[in-house]
N, C-alpha and C positions, 0 to 999 in steps of 0.2 A: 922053272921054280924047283930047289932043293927040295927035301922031305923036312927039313928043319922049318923053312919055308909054310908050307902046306898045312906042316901038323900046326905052328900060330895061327895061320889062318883061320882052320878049324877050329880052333881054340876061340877066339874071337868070334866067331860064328853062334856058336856052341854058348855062350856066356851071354850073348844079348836075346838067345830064342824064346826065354821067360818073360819078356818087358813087359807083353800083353797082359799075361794074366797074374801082374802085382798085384799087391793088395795096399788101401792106405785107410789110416783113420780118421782122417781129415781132409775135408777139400775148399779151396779158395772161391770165393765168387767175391770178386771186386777186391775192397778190401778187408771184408767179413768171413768168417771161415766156420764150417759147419763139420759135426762131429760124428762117428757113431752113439747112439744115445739120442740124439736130438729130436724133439717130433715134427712131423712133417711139417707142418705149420711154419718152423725155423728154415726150415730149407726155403718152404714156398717163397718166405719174406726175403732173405735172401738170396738165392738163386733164379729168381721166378718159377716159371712151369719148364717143364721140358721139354728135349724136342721132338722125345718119341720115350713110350712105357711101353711096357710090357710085361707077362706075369711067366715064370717057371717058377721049377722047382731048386732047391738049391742048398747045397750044406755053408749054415750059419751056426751060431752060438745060441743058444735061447736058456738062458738061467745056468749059466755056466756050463753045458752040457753043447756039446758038436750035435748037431740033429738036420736031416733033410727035408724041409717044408717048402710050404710055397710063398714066394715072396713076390711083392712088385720088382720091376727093374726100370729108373728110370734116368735116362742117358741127358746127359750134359757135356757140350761141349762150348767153347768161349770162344774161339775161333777156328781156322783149318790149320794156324801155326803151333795149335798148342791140342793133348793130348784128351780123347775121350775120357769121361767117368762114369762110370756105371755106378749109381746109389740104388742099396738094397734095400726096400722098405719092409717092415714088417710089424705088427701090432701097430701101425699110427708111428714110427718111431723108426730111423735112419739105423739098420743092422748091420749094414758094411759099407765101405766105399772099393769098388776095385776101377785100376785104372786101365785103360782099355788102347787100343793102335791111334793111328792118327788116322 
């Protein structure tokens, strides 16, 4: 393999090592799709329960302001062909969605 070679590689490497930790502001469950903003209630009726929570700490948004609180975390996944999602709960109310490995 050339260096021209090597350095795309790298490149390519280099460019997919973020995937884990996107962020989104919307997630599909069936054909209904849930927001940040939405209160857990909306999630529950859509997406059902999940299949694992848990609580850390975490920087989110709260009143327009970046702040590190404590939030739920609770993981959704639809199959093993398709991408984890971590929803951030917080006051009663969906704060983030970030999208997670497979």
């Amino acid at each position: 393999m050339n260096a021209k070679s090597s350095m795309w590689l790298l490149i390519l490497l280099l460019s997919g090592y973020g995937v884990a930790d996107a962020c989104a502001d919307s997630y599909r469950c069936g054909r209904k799709i849930v927001r940040d903003g939405d209160p857990v209630s909306r999630l529950l009726a859509v997406c059902g329960e999940p299949r694992f929570k848990d609580s850390a700490s975490e920087m989110i948004d709260v009143d327009g302001f970046r702040k590190k609180t404590r939030v739920q975390r609770w993981y959704y996944r639809q199959s093993s062909r398709r991408l984890e999602h971590i929803i951030l709960i917080y006051n009663g109310k969906i704060a983030a969605i970030e999208v997670g490995g497979r």
